[in-house]
C-alpha positions as CSV (number, residue, x, y, z in Angstrom):
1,X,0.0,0.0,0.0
2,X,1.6,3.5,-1.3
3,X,1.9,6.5,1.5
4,X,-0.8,8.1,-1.1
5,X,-3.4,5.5,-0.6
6,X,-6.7,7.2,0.3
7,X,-7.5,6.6,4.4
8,X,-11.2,5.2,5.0
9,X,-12.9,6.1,8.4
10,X,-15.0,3.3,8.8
11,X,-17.3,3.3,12.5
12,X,-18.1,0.3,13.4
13,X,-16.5,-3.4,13.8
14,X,-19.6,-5.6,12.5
15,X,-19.7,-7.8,10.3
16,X,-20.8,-5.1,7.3
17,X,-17.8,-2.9,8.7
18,X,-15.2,-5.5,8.4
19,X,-16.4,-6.2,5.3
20,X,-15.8,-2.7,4.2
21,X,-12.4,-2.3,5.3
22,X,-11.4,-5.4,3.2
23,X,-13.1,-4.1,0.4
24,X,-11.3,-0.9,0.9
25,X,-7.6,-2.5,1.7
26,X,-8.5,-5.0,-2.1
27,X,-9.1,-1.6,-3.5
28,X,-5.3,-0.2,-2.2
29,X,-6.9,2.2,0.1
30,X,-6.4,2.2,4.0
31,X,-9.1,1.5,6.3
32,X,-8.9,2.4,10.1
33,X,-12.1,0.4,11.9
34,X,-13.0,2.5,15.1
35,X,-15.8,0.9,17.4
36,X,-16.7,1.8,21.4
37,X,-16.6,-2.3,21.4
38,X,-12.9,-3.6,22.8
39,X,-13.7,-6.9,20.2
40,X,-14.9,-6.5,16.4
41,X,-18.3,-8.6,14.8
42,X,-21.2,-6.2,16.5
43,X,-23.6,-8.5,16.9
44,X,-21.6,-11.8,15.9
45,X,-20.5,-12.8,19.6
46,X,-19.4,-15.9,21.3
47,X,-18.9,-16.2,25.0
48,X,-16.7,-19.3,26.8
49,X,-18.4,-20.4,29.7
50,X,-17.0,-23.0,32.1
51,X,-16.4,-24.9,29.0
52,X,-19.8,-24.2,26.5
53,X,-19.5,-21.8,24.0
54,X,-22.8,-19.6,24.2
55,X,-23.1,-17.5,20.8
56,X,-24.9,-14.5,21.0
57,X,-28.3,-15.8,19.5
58,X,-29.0,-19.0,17.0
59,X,-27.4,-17.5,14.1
60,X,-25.9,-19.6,11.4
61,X,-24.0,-19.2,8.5
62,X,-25.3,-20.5,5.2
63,X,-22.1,-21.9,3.6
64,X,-23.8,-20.4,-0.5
65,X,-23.6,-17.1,0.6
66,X,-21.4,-15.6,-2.4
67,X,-20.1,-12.6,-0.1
68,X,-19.3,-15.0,2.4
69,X,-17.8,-17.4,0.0
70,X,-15.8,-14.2,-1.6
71,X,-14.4,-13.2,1.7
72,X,-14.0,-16.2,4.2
73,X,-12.0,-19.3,4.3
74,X,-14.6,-21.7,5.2
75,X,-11.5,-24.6,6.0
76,X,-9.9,-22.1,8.5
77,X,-13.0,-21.6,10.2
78,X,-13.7,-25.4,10.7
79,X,-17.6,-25.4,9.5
80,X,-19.8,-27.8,11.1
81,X,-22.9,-28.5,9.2
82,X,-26.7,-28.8,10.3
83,X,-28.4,-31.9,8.9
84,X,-31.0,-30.2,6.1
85,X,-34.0,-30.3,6.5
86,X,-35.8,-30.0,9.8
87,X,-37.8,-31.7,13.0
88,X,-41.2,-30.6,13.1
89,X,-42.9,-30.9,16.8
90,X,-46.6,-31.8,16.1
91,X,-48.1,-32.1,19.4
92,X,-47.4,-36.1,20.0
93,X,-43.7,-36.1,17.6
94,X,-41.3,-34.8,16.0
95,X,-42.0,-35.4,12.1
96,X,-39.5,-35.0,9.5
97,X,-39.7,-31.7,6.8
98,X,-36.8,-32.6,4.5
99,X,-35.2,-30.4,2.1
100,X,-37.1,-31.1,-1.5
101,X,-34.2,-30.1,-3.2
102,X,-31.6,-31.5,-1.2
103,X,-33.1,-34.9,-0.4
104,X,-35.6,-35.4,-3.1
105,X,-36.6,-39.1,-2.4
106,X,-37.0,-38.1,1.5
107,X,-39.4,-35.5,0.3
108,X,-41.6,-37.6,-2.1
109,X,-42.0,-40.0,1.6
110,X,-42.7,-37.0,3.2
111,X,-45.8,-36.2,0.5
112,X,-47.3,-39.5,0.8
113,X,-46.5,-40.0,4.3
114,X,-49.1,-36.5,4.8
115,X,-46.3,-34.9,6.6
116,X,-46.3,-32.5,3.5
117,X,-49.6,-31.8,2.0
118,X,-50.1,-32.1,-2.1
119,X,-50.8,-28.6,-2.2
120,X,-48.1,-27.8,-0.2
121,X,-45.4,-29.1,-1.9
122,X,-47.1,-27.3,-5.1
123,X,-47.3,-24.3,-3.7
124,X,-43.1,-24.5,-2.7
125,X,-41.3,-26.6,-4.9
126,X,-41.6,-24.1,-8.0
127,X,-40.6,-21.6,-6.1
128,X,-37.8,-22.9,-4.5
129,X,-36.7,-24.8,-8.2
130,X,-36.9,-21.0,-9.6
131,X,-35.2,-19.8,-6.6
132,X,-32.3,-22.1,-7.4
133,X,-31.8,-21.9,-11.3
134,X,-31.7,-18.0,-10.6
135,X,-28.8,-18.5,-8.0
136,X,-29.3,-14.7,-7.0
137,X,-26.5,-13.2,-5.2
138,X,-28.5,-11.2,-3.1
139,X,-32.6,-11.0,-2.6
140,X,-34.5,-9.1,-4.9
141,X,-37.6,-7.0,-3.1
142,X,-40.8,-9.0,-4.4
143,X,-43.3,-6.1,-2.9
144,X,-45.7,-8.6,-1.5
145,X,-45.6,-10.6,1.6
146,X,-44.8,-14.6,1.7
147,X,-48.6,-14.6,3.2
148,X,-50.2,-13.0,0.4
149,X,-48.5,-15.1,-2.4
150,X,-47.9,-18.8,-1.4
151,X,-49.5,-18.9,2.1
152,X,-52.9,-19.0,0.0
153,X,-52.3,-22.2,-1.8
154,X,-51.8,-24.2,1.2
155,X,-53.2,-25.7,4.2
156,X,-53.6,-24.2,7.3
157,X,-52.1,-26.8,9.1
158,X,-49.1,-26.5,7.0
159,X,-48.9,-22.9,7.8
160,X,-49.3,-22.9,10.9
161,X,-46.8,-25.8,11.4
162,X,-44.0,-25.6,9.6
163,X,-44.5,-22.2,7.7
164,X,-44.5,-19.6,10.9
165,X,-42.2,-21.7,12.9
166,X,-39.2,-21.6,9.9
167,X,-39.7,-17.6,9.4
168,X,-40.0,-17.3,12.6
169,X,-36.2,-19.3,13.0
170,X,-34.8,-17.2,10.0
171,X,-36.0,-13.8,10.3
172,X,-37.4,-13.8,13.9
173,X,-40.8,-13.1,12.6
174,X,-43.9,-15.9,13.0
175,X,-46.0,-12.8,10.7
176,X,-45.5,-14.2,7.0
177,X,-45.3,-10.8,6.2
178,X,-41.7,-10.7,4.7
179,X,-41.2,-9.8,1.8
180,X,-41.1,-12.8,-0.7
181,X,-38.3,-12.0,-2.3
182,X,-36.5,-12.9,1.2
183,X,-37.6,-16.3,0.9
184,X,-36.6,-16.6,-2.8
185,X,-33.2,-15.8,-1.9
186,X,-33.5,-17.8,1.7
187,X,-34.8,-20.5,-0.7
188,X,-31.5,-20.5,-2.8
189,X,-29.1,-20.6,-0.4
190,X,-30.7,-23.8,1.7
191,X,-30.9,-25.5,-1.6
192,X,-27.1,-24.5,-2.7
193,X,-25.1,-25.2,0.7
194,X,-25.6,-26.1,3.5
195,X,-26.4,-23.8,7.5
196,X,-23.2,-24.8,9.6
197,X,-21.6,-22.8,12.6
198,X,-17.6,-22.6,12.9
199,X,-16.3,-25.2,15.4
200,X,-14.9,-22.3,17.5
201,X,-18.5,-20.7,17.7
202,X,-20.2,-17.5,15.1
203,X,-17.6,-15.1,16.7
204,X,-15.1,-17.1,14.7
205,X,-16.4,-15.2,11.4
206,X,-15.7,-11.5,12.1
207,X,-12.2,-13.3,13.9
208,X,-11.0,-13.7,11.0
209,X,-12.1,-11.1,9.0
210,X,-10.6,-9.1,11.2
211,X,-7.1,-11.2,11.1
212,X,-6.7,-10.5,7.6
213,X,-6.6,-6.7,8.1
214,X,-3.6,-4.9,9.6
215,X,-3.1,-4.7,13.2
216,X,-2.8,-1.0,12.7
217,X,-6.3,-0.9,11.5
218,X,-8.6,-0.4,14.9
219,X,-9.2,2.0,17.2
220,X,-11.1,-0.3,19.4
221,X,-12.4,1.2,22.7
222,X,-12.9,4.6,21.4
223,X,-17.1,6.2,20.7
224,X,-17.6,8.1,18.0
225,X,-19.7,11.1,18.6
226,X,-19.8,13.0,15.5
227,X,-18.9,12.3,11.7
228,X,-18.5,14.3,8.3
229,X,-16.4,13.6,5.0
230,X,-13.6,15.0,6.2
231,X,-13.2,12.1,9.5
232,X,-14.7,11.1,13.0
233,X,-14.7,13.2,15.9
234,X,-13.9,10.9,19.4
235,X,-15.4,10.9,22.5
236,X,-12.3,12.1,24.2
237,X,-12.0,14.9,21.9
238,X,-9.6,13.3,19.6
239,X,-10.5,13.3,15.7
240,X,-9.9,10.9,13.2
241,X,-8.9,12.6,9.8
242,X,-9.5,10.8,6.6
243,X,-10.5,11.4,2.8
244,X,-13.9,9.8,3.2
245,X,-16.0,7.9,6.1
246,X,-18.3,5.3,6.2
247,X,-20.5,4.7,9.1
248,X,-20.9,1.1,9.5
249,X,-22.8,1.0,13.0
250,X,-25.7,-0.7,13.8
251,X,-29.5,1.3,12.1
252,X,-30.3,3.7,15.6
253,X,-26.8,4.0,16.8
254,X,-26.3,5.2,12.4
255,X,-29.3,7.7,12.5
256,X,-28.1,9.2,15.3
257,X,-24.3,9.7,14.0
258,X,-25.6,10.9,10.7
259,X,-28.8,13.2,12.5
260,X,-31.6,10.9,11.1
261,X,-34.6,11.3,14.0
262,X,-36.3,8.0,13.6
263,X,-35.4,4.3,12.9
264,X,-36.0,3.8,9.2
265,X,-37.3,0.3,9.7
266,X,-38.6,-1.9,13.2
267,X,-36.4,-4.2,14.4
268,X,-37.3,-7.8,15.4
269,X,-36.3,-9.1,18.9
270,X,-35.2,-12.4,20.1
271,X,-34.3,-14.0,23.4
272,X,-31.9,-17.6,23.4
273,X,-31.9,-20.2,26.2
274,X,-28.8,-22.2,26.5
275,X,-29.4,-25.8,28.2
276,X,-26.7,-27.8,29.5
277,X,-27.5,-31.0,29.6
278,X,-26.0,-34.8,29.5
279,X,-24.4,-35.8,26.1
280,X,-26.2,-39.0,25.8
281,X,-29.6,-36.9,26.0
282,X,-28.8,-34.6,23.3
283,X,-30.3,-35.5,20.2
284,X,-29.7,-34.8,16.0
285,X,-28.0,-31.8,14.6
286,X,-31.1,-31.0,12.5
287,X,-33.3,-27.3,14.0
288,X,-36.3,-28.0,15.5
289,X,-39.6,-26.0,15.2
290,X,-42.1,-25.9,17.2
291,X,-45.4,-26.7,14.8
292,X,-48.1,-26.4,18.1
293,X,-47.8,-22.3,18.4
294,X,-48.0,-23.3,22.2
295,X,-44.6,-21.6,22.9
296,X,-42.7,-20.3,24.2
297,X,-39.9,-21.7,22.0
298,X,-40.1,-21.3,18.2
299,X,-36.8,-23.1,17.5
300,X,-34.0,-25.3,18.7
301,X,-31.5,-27.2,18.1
302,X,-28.8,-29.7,20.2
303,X,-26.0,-27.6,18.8
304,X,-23.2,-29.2,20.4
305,X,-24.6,-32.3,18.1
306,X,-23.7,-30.2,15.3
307,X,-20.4,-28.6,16.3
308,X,-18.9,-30.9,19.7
309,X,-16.6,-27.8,20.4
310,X,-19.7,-26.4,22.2
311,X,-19.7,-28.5,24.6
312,X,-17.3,-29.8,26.9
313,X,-16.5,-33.5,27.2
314,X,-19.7,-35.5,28.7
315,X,-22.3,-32.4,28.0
316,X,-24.3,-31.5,25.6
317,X,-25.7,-27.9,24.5
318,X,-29.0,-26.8,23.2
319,X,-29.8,-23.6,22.5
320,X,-33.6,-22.6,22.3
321,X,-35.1,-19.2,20.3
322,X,-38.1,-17.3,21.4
323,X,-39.6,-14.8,19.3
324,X,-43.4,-14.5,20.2
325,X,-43.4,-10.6,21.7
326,X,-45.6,-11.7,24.5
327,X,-43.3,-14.4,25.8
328,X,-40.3,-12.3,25.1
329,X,-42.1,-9.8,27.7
330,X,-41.8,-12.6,30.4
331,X,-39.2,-11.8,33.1
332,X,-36.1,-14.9,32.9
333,X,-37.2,-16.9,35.2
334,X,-40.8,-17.2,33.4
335,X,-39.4,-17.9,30.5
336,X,-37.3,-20.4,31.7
337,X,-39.8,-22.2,33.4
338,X,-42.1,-22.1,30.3
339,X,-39.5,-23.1,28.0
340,X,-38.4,-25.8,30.1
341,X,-42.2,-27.1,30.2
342,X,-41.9,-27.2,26.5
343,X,-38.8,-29.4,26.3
344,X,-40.1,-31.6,28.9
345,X,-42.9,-32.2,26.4
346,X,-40.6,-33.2,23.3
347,X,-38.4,-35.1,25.3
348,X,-40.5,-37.2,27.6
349,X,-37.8,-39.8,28.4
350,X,-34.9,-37.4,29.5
351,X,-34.8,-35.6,32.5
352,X,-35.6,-32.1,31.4
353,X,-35.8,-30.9,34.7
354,X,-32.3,-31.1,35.5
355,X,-31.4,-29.3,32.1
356,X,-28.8,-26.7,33.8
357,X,-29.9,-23.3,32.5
358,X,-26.6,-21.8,31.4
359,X,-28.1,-18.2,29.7
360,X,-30.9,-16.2,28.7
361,X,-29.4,-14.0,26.1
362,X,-31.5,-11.1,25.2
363,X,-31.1,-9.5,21.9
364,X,-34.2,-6.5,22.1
365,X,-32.2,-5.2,17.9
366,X,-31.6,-8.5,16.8
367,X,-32.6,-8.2,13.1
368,X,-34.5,-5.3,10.7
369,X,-37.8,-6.1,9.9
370,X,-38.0,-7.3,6.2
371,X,-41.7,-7.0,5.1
372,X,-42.1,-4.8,2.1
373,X,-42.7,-1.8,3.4
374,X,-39.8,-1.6,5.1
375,X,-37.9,-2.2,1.6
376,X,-40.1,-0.4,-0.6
377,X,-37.8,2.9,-0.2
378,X,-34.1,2.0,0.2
379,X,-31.7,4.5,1.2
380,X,-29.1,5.3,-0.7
381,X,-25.5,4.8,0.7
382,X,-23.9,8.1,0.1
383,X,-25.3,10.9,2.6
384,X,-23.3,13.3,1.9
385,X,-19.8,14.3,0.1
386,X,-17.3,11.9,1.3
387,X,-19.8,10.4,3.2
388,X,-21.3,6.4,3.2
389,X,-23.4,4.5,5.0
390,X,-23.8,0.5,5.4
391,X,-25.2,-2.4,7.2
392,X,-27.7,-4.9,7.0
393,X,-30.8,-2.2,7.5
394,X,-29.4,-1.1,4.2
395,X,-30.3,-4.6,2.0
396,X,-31.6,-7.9,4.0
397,X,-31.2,-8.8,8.0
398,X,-28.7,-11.3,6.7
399,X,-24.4,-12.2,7.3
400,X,-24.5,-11.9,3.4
401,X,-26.8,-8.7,3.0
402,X,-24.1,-7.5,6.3
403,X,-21.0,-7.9,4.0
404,X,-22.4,-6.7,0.4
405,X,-23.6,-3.5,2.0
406,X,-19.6,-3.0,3.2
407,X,-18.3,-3.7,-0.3
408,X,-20.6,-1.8,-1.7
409,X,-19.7,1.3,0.5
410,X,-16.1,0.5,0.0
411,X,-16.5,0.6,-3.7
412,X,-18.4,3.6,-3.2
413,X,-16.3,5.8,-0.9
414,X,-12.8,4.9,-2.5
415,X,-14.2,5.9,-5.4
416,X,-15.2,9.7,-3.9
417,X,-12.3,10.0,-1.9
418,X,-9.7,9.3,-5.2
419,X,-11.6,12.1,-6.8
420,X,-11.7,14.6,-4.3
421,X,-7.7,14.0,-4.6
422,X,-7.9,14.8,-8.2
């Protein structure tokens, strides 16, 4: 890199923010990451505890993601895969929803078996076939909801089953009312790779992201108050200089460094349970969905039957999502109590009630809401002369949306900052 190379402000140490510095550091440039966080990923976290590995939330990483396959080594970060398809939790068992693309003769079973309705499989298997000969690299906004397109064609109980519970796993929202184009995209990656977690836990991604940058790169620790093209002011009165800045910061935290006074778009809220529990009672690596509506958990999965690094020698670990608002409004030890009713109900011959609660990790911003309103007027990424804007409010609540917005910046802000020079 040439002492002329244009210097990138970039606030914020997520996932879209790391993504941006690489993009700027491919492009020749130099990137400086500043974040109030001492640790880079944002929202990507893993915690040790007395052995477990507690990730902050049931996120996963669908290995098709073209920016993810553009930017990370997936044999560095040890991916462990989910068995596709999923468990669906009926009232009296767990049935089998396999992937029709994926396991095609497991799916036909699954028709005449009545697991999977006629209509039901009509209604998704020419979406998800057109989903897949697209390949889109990122989702395309469809301006109508999943309920008011495919929902119609099929059965209640099949929407009510399966349908809420997976959208309610993916993008923390039982509604139906993303946008379809979402689930075109969703669609195409499930059917194109597999959903695995690193064997060091999700905090592994923006790890090594963050590896491949310079050491001199971060100002860690230090709160950005103010921002314009020109660099980023500190909260100990020092300044950052640079030739152009990109705020990279979660949606609120980015209004309020660039003087928006509202949220552009809800966000959807989450709370997981992490279970410690004997190894020989864990169960599949496959998710789990609740297909009653009788809560409070929407989702699970025996994780450390996925990825054994999340567990320590002996245990196992399963992590369990609620996103129903009115049992996220339950105080911990509710919930817990709830939840643990709920297990106790799948798994009738393992002793549920000495499950070792291990966390109740509260996310209240886990994800943008993704209905299509809330994409029906996207923002633009430049604000202002020499200054960009990125994130995942900026394209879809995903990783891949995360790290497209960052290159996208990058490209962008390189681009003004080389001309300003000129």
């Amino acid at each position: 890199m040439s002492e002329s190379a244009v210097r990138i402000a970039i606030v914020g140490a997520g996932i879209s923010g790391l993504s941006c510095a690489l993009r700027v550091q491919e492009l020749g440039g130099s990137p400086v990451l500043i974040d109030a966080n001492s640790r880079v990923g944002g929202r990507v976290a893993t915690e040790p505890s007395h052995g477990f590995l507690i990730d902050r939330g049931f996120a996963i990483l669908l290995v098709a993601y073209p920016e993810a396959r553009r930017l990370l080594d997936h044999e560095r970060l040890r991916l462990r895969r989910f068995e596709p398809g999923a468990l669906v939790w009926d009232g009296r068992a767990f049935r089998l929803v396999p992937h029709p693309l994926r396991r095609p003769l497991a799916a036909v079973r699954a028709v005449l078996s009545g697991v999977v309705g006629v209509r039901d499989a009509a209604a998704v298997l020419p979406l998800a076939i057109r989903a897949v000969l697209r390949r889109p690299a990122f989702p395309r906004v469809a301006g109508r909801s999943v309920a008011d397109t495919i929902a119609r064609g099929m059965r209640p109980t099949f929407v009510e089953s399966f349908l809420r519970s997976f959208f309610g796993g993916v993008f923390l929202d039982r509604s139906l009312g993303t946008d379809l184009g979402q689930l075109e995209f969703c669609l195409s990656m499930f059917a194109a790779g597999a959903a695995a977690v690193p064997s060091g836990g999700m905090a592994e991604i923006p790890r090594q992201m963050a590896a491949d940058l310079p050491p001199g790169s971060f100002r860690l620790g230090s709160r950005a108050v103010a921002v314009d093209g020109q660099g980023v002011t500190l909260a100990d009165g020092g300044r950052e200089p640079a030739d152009a800045v990109v705020v990279a910061t979660e949606m609120d935290e980015c209004g309020r460094l660039l003087g928006e006074k509202t949220s552009p778009r809800p966000w959807q809220s989450t709370a997981m349970l992490a279970f410690d529990l004997p190894a020989e009672e864990a169960g599949r690596g496959i998710l789990l969905l609740d297909g009653t509506g009788e809560g409070p958990i929407n989702h699970a999965c025996f994780i450390s039957s996925v990825a054994p690094n999340y567990a320590p020698s002996g245990r196992g670990l399963l992590y369990a999502n609620v996103v129903d608002p009115e049992a996220l409004a339950l105080g911990d030890p509710d919930l817990a109590a709830r939840a643990r009713s709920q297990l106790a109900r799948w798994f009738p011959t393992s002793r549920v009630s000495d499950w070792s609660l291990r966390r109740v990790v509260r996310i209240a911003r886990a994800l943008p809401r993704q209905h299509p309103e809330d994409l029906a007027a996207p923002r633009p990424t430049q604000v202002a002369p020499r200054l960009f804007r990125c994130g995942d409010h900026l394209a879809d609540g995903s990783l891949n949306g995360a790290m497209r917005s960052g290159r996208l910046a990058a490209d962008a802000a390189v681009a003004a900052a080389r001309g300003a020079r000129s």
